[in-house]
C-alpha positions as CSV (number, residue, x, y, z in Angstrom):
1,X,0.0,0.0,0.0
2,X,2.9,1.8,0.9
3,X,4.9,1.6,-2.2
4,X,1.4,2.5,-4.4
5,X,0.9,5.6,-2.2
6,X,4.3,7.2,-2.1
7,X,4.4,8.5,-5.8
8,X,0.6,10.1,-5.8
9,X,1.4,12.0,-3.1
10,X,3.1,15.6,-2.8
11,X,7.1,15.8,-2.4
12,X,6.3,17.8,0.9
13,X,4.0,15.5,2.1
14,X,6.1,12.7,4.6
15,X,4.6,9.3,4.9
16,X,4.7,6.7,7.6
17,X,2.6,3.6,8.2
18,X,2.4,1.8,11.6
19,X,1.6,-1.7,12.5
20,X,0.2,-2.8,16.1
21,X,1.4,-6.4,14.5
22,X,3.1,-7.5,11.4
23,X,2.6,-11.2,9.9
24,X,4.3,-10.9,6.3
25,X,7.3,-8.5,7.3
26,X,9.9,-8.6,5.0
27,X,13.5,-9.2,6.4
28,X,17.0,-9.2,5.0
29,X,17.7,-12.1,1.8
30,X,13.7,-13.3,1.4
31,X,13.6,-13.7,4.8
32,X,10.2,-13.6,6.6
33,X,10.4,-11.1,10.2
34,X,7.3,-11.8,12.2
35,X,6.2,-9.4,14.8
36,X,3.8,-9.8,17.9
37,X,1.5,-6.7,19.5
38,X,4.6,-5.0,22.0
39,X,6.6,-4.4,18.9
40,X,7.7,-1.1,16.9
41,X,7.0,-1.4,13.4
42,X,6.8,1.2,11.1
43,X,7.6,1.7,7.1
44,X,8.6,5.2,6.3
45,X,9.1,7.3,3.1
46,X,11.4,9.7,2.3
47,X,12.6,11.5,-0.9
48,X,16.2,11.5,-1.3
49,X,18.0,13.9,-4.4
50,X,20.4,12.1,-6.1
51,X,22.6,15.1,-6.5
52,X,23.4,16.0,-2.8
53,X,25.5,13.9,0.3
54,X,22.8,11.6,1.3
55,X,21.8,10.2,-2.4
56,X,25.7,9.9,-3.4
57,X,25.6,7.8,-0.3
58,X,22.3,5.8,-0.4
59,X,23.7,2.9,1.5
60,X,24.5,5.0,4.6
61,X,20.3,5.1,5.1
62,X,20.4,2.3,6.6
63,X,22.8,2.9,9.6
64,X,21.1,6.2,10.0
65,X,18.0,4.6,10.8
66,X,19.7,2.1,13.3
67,X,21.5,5.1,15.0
68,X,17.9,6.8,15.1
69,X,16.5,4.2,16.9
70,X,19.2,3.9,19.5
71,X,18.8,7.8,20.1
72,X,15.4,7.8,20.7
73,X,16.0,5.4,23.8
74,X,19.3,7.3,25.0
75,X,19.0,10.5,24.1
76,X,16.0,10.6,26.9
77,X,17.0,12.4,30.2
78,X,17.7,9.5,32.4
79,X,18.4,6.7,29.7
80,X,21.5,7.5,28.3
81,X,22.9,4.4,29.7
82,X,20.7,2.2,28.5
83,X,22.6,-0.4,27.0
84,X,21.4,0.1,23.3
85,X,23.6,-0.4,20.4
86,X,24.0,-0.7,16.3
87,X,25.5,-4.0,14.9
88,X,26.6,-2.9,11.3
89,X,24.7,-3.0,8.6
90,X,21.3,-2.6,10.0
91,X,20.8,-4.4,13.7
92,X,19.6,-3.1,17.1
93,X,21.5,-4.7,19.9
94,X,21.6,-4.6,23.5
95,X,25.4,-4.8,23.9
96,X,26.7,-7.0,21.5
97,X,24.8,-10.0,23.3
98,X,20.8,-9.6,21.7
99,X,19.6,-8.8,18.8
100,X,16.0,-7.0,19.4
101,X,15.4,-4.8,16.0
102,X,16.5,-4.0,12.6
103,X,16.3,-2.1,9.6
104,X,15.4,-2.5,5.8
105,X,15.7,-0.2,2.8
106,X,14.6,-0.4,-0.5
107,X,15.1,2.7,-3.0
108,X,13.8,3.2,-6.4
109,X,15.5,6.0,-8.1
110,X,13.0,8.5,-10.9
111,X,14.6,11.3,-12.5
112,X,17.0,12.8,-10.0
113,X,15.2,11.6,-6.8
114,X,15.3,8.8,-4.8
115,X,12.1,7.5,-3.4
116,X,13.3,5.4,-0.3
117,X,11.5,2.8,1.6
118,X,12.5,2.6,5.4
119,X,11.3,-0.5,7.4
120,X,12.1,-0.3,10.5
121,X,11.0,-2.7,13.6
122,X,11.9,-3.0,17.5
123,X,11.1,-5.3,20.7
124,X,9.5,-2.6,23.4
125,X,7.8,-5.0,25.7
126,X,8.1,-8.4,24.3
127,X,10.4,-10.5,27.6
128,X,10.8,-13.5,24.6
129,X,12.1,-14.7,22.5
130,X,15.2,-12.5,23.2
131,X,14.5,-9.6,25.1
132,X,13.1,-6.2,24.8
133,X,13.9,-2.2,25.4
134,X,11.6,-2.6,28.6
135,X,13.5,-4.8,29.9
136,X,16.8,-3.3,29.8
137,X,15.2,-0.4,31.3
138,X,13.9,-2.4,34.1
139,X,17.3,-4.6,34.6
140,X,19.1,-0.7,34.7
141,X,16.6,0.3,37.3
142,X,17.2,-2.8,39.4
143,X,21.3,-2.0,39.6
144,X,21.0,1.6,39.6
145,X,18.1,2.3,41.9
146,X,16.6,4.3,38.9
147,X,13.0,4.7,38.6
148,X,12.7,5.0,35.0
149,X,9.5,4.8,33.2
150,X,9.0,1.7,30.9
151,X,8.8,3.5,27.1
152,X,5.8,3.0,24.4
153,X,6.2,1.8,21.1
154,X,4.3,4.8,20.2
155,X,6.6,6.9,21.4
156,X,9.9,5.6,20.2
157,X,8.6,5.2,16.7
158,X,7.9,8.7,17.1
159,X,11.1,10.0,18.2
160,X,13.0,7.7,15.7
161,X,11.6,9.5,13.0
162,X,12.6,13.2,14.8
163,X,15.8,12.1,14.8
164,X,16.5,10.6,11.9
165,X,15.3,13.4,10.3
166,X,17.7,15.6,12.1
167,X,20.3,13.3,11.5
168,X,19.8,13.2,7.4
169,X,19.7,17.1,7.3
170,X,23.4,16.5,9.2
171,X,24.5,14.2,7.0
172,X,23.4,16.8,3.6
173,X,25.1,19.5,5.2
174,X,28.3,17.9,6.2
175,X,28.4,14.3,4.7
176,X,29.8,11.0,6.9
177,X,32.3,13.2,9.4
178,X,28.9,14.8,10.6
179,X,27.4,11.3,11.7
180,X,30.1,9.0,12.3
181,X,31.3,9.8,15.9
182,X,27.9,10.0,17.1
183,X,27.3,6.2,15.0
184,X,30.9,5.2,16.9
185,X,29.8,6.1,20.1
186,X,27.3,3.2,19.7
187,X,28.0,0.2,17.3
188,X,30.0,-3.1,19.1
189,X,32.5,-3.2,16.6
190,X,34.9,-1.0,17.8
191,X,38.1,-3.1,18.1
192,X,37.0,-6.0,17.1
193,X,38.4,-9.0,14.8
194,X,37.1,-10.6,12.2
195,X,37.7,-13.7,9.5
196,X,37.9,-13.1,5.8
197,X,36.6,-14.9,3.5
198,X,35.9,-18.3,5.3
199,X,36.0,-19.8,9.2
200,X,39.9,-20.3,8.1
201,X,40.6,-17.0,6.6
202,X,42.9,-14.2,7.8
203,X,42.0,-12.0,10.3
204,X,41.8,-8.5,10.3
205,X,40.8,-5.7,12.9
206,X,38.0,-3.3,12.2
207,X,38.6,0.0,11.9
208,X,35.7,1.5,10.9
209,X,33.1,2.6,8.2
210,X,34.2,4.2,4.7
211,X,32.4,6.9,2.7
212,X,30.0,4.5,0.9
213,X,28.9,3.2,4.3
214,X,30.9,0.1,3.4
215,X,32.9,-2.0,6.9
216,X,37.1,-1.2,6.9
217,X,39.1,-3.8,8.3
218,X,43.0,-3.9,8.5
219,X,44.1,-7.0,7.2
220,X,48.5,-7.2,8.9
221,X,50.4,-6.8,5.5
222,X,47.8,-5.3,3.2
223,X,46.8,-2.4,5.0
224,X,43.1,-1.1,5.2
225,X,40.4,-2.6,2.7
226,X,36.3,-2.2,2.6
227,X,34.1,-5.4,2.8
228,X,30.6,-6.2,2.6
229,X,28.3,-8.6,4.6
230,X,28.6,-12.2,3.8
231,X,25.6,-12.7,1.8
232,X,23.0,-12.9,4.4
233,X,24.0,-11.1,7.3
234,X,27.5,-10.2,9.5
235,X,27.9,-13.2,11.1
236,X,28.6,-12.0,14.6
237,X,29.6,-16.1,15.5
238,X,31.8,-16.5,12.9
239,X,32.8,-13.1,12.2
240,X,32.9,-13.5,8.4
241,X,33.0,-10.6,6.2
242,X,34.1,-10.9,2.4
243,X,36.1,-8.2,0.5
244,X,33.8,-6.0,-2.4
């Protein structure tokens, strides 16, 4: 319905729709993401030029939207330790222990604009089958002696999309640099190895993201290269990434 609506309506106009609970969600590779009532879930639209930061950069959408979703938990008074973090590409993680949300784009490019598809989906208030934003709140309360308010889903679909849309206006006005510490301060990555290739392939350290959104590793003897995911997703149990 979506994808029908977003080219009859005005260039001004924004467009979001919200599911209470989603039974066909698309995921990453033909995957099927199925979502209970306690979720987030929202597909947004946004126009992107091709001729400006952002739509030279399309693939940096993506970890945008998973730094938007982080922010609205921990950029609350109160929850800034909340321990809420991005997994590149596109996953919500508490630590690097849980996944509990992620993110899919899909773009389609007319003229000089790109008309971008942002799924988006989080656990709020759902204990299984991993664990939820709730409950990290609750687990902080417990060893902090915090009285923090649980958070709707409501509400933190809401505030993703405020900041993503301050972060994209960033990111057209001063390109990666502008987004980039703030994305640091938050992905598990930082430091991390990684195998190549294969379960047997060389290790490398990450270092980072490139321009193109792409991973950097440092492979000992051939200096800094970008990779992509492995086909499906980055294997945070076998660490494998494979050179573009």
């Amino acid at each position: 319905l979506i994808g029908r609506l977003m080219f009859e309506l005005p260039e001004e106009m924004g467009l979001i729709a919200v599911a209470v609970r989603q039974t066909q969600g698309k995921g990453r590779g033909g995957n099927v993401w199925l979502s209970p009532v306690g979720c987030a879930l929202s597909t947004l639209h946004i126009s992107i030029p091709l001729h400006s930061n952002l739509g030279q950069r399309i693939p940096f959408i993506q970890h945008l939207v998973s730094l938007a979703v982080v922010e609205a938990v921990r950029s609350l008074p109160g929850y800034e330790d909340i321990e809420l973090r991005v997994k590149w590409p596109n996953d919500i993680y508490y630590s690097d222990l849980m996944k509990l949300g992620g993110v899919l784009v899909s773009s389609t490019l007319i003229e000089t604009t790109f008309h971008i598809l942002i799924g988006f989906g989080f656990n709020v208030n759902n204990s299984n089958p991993t664990i939820c934003i709730n409950d990290l709140i609750a687990k902080f309360n417990k060893e902090e002696g915090t009285e923090l308010k649980p958070l709707s889903a409501d509400c933190l679909i809401a505030r993703t999309v405020t900041v993503l849309e301050r972060l994209i206006e960033i990111f057209q006005e001063k390109g990666p640099n502008g987004v980039l510490p703030q994305y640091y301060k938050y992905w598990i990555h930082s430091g991390k190895q990684v195998r190549l290739r294969d379960e047997q392939g060389p290790l490398a350290w990450i270092v980072g993201i490139d321009d193109y959104g792409y991973l950097q590793v440092h492979e000992e003897g051939r200096g800094v290269e970008s990779v992509h995911p492995d086909g499906n997703s980055f294997d945070m149990l076998r660490n494998l990434i494979v050179p573009k």
